[in-house]
KELUMMAR-434570 format. One record per residue: x, y, z of N, C-alpha, C, O in turn. Coordinates in steps of 0.05 Angstrom, whole numbers, plus 5000, padded with zeros to 4 digits. Layout:
# KELUMMAR-434570
XYZXYZXYZXYZ/...
***
This chain:
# KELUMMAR-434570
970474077147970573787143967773707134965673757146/968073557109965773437108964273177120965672977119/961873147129961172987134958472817122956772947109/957972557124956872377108954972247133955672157155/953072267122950472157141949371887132947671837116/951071697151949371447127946371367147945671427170/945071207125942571227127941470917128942670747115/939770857141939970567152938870367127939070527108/938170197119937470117097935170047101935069847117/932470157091929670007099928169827072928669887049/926669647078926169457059922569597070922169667093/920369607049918069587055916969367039918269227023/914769357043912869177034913369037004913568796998/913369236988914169206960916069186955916569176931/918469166977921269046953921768796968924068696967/919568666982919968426983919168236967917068146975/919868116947919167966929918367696954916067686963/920267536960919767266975917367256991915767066991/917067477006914867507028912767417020911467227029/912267606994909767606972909367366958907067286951/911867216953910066966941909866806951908666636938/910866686990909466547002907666607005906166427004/905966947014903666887027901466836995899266736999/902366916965900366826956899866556949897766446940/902766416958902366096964900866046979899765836974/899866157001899366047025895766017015893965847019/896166336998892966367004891166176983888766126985/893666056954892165996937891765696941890665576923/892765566964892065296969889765266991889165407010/888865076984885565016995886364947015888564837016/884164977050884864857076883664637070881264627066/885264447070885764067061883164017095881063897096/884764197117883164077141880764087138879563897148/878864297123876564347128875364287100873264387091/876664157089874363937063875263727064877663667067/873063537060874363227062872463177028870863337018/873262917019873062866999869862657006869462567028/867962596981866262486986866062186998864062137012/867262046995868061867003868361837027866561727040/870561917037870362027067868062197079868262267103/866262257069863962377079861362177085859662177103/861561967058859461737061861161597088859861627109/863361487091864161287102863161407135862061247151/863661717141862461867161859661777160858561977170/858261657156855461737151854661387156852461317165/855961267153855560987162855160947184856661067199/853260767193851560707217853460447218854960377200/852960317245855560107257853459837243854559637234/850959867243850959607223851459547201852359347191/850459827188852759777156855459697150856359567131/856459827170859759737168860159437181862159317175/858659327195857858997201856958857179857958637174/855158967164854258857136856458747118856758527107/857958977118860259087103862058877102863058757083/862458827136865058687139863658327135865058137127/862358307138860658047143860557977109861957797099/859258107098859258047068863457967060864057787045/864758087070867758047054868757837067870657727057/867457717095868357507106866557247084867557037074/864657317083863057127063865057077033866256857029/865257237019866057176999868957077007869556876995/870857177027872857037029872756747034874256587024/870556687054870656447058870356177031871655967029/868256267013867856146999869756136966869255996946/872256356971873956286960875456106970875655906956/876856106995878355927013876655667007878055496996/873255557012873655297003873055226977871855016973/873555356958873855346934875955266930876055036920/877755366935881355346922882255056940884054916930/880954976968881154756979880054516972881154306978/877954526958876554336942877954266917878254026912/879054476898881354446885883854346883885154266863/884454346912886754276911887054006925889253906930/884553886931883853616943883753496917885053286913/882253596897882353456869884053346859884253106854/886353576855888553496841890353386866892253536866/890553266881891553156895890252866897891752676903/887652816892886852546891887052496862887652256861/886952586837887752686814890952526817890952296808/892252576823894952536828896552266840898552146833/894852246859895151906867893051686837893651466826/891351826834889051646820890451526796889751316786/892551686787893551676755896651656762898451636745/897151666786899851566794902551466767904351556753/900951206775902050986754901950946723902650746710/900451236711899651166685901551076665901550906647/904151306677906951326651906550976655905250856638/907650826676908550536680906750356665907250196648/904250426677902350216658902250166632902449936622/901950496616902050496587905050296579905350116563/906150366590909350256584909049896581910749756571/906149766593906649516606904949416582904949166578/903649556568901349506544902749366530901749146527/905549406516905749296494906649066502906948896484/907248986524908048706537904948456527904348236518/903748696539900348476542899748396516898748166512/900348636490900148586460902048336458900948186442/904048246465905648056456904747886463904147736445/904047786485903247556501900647476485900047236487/898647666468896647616463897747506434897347266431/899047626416900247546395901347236392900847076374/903047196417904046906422901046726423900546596403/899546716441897546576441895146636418893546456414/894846896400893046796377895546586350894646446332/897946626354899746436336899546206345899146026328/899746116374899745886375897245736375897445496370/894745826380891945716361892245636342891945396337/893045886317892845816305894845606284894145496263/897045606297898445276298897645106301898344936285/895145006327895144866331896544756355896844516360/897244896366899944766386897844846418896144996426/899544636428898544496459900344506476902344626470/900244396499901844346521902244606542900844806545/904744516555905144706575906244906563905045086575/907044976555908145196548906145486535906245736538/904145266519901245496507900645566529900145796532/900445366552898245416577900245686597899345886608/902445606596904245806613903746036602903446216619/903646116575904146356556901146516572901046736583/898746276570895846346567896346516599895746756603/897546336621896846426648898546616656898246686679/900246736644902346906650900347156626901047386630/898747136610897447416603894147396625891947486617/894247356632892047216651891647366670889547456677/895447426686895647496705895847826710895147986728/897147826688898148046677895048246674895048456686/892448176658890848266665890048316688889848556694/889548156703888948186739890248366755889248516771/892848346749893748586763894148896755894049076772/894648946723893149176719889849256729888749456738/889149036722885849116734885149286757883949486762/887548986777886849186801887949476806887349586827/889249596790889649946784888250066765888850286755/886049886759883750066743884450076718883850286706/885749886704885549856674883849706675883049556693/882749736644879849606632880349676607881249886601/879549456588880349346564877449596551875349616563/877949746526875649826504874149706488875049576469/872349726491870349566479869949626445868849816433/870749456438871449596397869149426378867149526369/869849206374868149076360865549066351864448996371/864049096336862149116338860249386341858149426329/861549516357859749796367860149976352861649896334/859650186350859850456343863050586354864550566374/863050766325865950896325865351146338863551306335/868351136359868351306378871551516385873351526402/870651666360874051926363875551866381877951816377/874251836414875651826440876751646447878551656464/876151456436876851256446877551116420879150946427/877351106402878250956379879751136366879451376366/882050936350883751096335883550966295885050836281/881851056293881950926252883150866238883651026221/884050646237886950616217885450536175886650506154/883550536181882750416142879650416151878550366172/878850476130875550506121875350366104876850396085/873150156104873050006083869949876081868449846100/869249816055865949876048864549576061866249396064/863349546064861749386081858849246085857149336101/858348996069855448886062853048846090850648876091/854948776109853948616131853748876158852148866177/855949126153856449286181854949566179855549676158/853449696191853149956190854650146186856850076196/854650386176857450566166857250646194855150636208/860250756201861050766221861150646243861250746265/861250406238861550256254864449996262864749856243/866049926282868049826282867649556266865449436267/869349506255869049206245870848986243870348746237/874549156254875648986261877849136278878249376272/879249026299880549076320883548976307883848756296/885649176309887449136306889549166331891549036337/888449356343890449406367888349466400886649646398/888549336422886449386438887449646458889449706471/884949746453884749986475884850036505883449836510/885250126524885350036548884750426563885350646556/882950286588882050566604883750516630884250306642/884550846635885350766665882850916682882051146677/882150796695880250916711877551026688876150896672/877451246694875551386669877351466650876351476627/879351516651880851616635882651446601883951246602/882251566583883251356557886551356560888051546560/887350946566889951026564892751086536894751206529/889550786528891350826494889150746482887950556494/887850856454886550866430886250596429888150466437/884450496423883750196399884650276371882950396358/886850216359887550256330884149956317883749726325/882550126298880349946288880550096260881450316252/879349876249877549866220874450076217872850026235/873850246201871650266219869750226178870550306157/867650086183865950156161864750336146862950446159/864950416123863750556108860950576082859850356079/860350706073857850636055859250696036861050836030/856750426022858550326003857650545978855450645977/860150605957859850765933857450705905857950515891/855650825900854550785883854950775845853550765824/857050785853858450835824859050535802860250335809/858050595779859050345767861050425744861350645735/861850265741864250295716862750255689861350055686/863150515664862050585647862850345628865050245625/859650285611860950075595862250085567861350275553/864049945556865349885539863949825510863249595511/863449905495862449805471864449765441865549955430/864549655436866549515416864949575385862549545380/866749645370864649615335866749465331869149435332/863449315319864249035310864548925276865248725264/863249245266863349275234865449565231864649785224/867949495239869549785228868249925200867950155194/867649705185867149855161864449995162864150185146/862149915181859749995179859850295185857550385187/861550455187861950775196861350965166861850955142/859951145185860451405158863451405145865151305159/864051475126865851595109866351815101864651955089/867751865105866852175088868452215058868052415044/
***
């Protein structure tokens, strides 16, 4: 009878592939525990007043963001009440243009009584109480032209006015507070053109011409 000797199966060193490439995993990564990065080495190296410095300085600059953005926001909040009413006011201007219109017509009519006087005290009033929300009429006439506040409707040449300067008021301007609520539509002066118109000469002997 034959017999068959089996034989146990041994694995050595070299037919382990897996073994072998954890440990050259193991070996080709750096011990993370025993290096620290520079950073972490300065921060080691800080003395407890530096890091007081440290923290003291970021409390500073925080703070003086905080009253920065609070100062800001007090602005536009007084900003906000201050100009409240502007849409309404502008809206109330062209009322005051009429009332002013009625009373330069009825001047210049000529016309009296109660009714001019009612017209007169009812724009009267009407000033006074815009006033007291800080409208104030622009100052046009007369003065110097001002982009911001003036709006140019015609340039026109001028014996008596300095160039650039207003010379007649068509529509009145009004401030709220500091702020422009509506333009002065004005006239503003210009210098005058030096140009003359070339003169005309007439022959008065057609026949007196060369011939040819």
């Amino acid at each position: 009878m034959t017999t068959f000797s089996e034989e146990s199966p041994t694995t050595s060193a070299s037919e382990s592939p897996v073994e072998e490439s954890l440990s050259e995993k193991n070996s080709s990564e750096p011990d993370q525990a025993s290096e620290s990065s520079p950073d972490e080495a300065q921060g080691t190296e800080q003395t407890p007043q530096e890091e007081l410095q440290i923290f003291q300085d970021k409390y500073m600059r925080l703070a003086a963001e905080f009253e920065n953005y609070k100062r800001r926001a007090q602005r536009d909040q007084s900003d906000a009440i201050r100009y409240a009413n502007e849409s309404l006011l502008k809206n109330l201007l062209p009322t005051i243009d009429n009332l002013e219109r009625a009373i330069q017509s009825g001047n210049d009519a000529g016309a009296s009584g109660a009714l001019i006087e009612g017209v007169q005290l009812t724009h009267k009033q009407f000033l006074e109480t815009v006033g007291k929300l800080g409208v104030r009429q622009v100052s046009s006439a007369g003065g110097d032209f001002d982009p911001n506040i003036h709006q140019a409707v015609a340039h026109v040449e001028s014996d008596t006015a300095a160039p650039n300067t207003v010379v007649e008021e068509f529509q009145k301007g009004y401030f709220l507070h500091d702020r422009i609520l509506r333009p002065a539509m004005v006239t503003v002066a210009k210098e005058k053109s030096n140009q003359t118109e070339p003169s005309s000469t007439e022959d008065t002997d057609e026949e007196g011409g060369i011939q040819a």
